[in-house]
C-alpha positions, 0 to 999 in steps of 0.5 A: 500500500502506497503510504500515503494511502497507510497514513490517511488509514492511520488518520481514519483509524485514530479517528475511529478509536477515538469515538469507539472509545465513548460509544458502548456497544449494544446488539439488537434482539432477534429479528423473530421476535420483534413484533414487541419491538426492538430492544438493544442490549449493552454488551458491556463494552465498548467500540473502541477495541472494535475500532482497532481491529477494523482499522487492522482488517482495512488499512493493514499493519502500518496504519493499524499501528501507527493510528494507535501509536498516535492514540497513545500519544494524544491520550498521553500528552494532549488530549483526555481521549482515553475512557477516564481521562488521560495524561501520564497519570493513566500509566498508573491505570490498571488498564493502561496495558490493554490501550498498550496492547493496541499497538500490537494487536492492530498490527497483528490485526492488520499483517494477518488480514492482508496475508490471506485473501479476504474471506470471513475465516481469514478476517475472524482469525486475524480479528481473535489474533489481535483481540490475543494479543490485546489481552495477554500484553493487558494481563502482562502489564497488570500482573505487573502492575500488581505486584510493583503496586504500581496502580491507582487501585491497589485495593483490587486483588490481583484475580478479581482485577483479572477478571474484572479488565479481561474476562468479563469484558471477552464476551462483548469483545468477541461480539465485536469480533463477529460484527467486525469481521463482517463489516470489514468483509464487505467493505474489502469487497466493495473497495476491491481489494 
């Protein structure tokens, strides 16, 4: 890809985590039943990592990893763009691993989606390998974390911590998964490569 085909990728992508990061995620009931209206469902989550993986799956790794370098770098240095806040002091968040885990995991994201030819299997793999990646550098850094009791929230323990920041959140995010393999199928489809 030409780059600057990547940087304006780069450009769509910062721009999409930015807003996924303030948009929860919801999913509609099923088409049977909606005589009695439809009723959206919270998925407990966020776009945000729903963002980050699409921007893999259209713009490739490059983009993908520069638009979250450049997210890490606003939410660092300029901008609160982050979920509670930003600033330097969000290194002390015991989520600060996962925003970490972005830069690889888009790159994944995106090296794995432009490998193979785009089809659903292909998108979905690369999708769950940077959703992996996002949750082992987040469980690496908060594991971390916990025992430098470097973190604003000490009074968590470490298990409950885990299953508060990566398993209770793994159902929506696989949702998202689903919904972002499909998207960026079609939308790969209708821009022809």
């Amino acid at each position: 890809m030409p780059a600057p085909i990547e940087l304006l990728w780069a450009v769509i992508g910062l721009l999409i985590t930015i807003g996924g990061t303030f948009l929860p995620a919801f999913v509609a009931n099923p088409a049977l039943i909606w005589e009695q209206g439809i009723k959206p469902q919270a998925l407990g989550v966020t776009y945000q990592i729903g963002a980050v993986l699409l921007i893999g799956c259209l713009g490739g790794k490059t983009a993908a990893a520069l638009s979250q370098i450049a997210y890490l770098a606003l939410g660092l240095t300029l901008l609160p763009v982050f979920t509670q806040g930003g600033g330097f002091s969000y290194l002390r968040e015991p989520t600060f691993g996962y925003l970490l885990g972005f830069i690889p995991g888009a790159w994944l994201c995106g090296r794995f989606a432009f490998k193979m030819s785009p089809r659903l299997e292909s998108l979905a793999f690369s999708c769950l390998c940077g959703l992996l990646s996002i949750h082992i550098i987040g469980l690496i850094y908060l594991v971390a974390a916990h025992f430098l009791h470097f973190t604003n929230d000490d009074s968590l323990p470490l298990i409950p911590a885990i299953l508060k920041y990566s398993v209770y959140p793994l159902p929506g995010q696989l949702a998202l998964v689903c919904a972002v393999t499909v998207l960026a199928f079609i939308l790969r489809c209708l821009m022809f490569y």
